[in-house]
N, C-alpha and C positions, 0 to 999 in steps of 0.2 A: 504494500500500500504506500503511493507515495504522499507526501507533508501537502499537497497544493489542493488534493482531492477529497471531498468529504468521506471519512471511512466507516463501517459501520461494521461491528462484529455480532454474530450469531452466537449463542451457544444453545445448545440443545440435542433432544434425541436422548437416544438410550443404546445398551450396550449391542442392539442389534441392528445391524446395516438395512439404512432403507426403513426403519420404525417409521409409524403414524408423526409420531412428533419431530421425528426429522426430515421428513415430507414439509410440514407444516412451517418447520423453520426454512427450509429452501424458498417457497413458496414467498414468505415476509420477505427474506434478503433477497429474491430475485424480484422484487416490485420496490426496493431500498433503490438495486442498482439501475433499475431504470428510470428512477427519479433523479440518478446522478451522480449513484454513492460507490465507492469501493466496498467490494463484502468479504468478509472471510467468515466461514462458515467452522465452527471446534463442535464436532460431534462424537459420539460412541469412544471410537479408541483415542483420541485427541483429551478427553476428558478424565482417561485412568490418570488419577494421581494420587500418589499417598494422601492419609487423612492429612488437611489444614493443621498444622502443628506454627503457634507463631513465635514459639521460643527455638525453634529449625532458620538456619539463614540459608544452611544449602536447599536449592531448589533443584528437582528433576526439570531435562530440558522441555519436558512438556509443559510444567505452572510455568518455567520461563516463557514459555513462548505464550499461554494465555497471559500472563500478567501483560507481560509486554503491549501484543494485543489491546487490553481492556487498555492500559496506557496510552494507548497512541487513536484511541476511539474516540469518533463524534458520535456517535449514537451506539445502541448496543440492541441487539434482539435475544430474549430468551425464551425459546418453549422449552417445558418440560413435560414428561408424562406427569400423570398423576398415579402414583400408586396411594394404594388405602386410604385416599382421601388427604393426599399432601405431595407435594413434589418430591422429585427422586434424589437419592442419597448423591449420585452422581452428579445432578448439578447444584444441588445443595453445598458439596466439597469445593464442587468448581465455584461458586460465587461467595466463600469461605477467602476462597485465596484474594478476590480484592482487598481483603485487611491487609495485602503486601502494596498497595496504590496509597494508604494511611499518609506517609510523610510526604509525598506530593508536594509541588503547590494547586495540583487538581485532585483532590484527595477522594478514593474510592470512584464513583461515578459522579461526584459535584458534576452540573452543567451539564449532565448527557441525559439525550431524550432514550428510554428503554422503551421498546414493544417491549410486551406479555401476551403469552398464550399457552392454555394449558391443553391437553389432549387426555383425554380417561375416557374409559369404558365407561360412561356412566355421567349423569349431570352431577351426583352432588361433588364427585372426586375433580369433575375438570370446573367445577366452579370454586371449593376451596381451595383447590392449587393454586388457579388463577389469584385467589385473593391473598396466600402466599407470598406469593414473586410480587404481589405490590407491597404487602407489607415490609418485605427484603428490598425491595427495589426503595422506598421512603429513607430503609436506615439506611442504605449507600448511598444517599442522598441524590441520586438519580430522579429524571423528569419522569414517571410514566405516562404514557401517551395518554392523552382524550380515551382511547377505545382497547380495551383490549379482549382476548378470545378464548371463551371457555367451549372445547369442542367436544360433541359426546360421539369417539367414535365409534359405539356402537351403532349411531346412525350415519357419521360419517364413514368414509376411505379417501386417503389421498393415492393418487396413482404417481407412476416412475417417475410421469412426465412434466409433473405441477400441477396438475388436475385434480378436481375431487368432485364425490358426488353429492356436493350438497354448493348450490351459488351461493348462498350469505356465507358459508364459512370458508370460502375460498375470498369473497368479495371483501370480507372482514381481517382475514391476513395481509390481501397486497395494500390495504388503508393504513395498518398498522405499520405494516415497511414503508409507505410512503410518509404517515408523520415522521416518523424517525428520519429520516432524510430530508423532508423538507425542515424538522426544529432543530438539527445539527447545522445547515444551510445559514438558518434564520440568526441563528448563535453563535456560527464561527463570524 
């Protein structure tokens, strides 16, 4: 990503390639980068990292490169699944590691617009996730967008190609990639 372009990081999905919620995150950062944005997408194996320990200063090359990343972002996207009615352990650890962004002079996500979206079998799991990632999204003191997406994919699927079958929840991700690129825009 280069310094002149607006960047926008993803992180989402779950340990399986191609998961519902990392569908759903492709989906917000490829309507990011057509509003203008650079995207990098940290999904499944990009997110194995030891547990957040913050008395550890060695970092594996992977928190380096998400920190970095979350560093160097105008905007951020997160979906998560929901398991049991909360977001996954997985991106829970991954947005653990911004307490390495702490001494900044943009500390954690200050000034970054975040999409959220959560993805569950089930409304009430993809509606507390969703409200989850905003309450996490508040303490990193990150913008969450206007709108964000609680999707039951029980009645959703999203397919290879960016598709899915359901129009509001497709029509509701590329809005969430587009606030984020346009309040990163509005901000830089």
């Amino acid at each position: 990503m280069t310094s002149a372009a607006i960047n926008v990081v993803g992180i989402g999905g779950s340990l399986r390639p191609g998961s519902q919620s990392e569908r759903a995150l492709r989906i917000a950062l490829d309507s990011a980068a057509a509003a203008g944005a650079e995207t990098l997408a940290l999904t499944g194996e990009d997110l194995v990292l030891p547990f957040y320990d913050s008395a550890l200063e060695e970092r594996t090359p992977q928190a380096v490169r998400l920190v970095e990343a979350l560093r160097g972002a105008d905007g951020v996207i997160i979906v998560s699944p929901g398991y049991h009615g909360a977001l996954s352990g997985l991106i829970k650890n991954a947005l653990d590691y911004v307490e390495d962004l702490r001494p900044d002079e943009r500390p954690y996500l200050d000034g970054r617009a975040v999409g959220l979206a959560a993805v569950a079998y089930g409304w009430q799991a993809a509606v507390t996730t969703l409200d989850q990632l905003r309450t996490i999204t508040h303490a990193l003191r990150g913008w969450p967008t206007p709108l964000g997406g609680s999707i039951n994919s029980a009645e959703v699927k999203f397919d290879e190609v960016g598709g899915a079958s359901d129009e509001k929840a497709l029509t509701t991700l590329k809005l969430i990639g587009r606030q984020v690129a346009e309040f990163a825009r509005a901000r830089r």
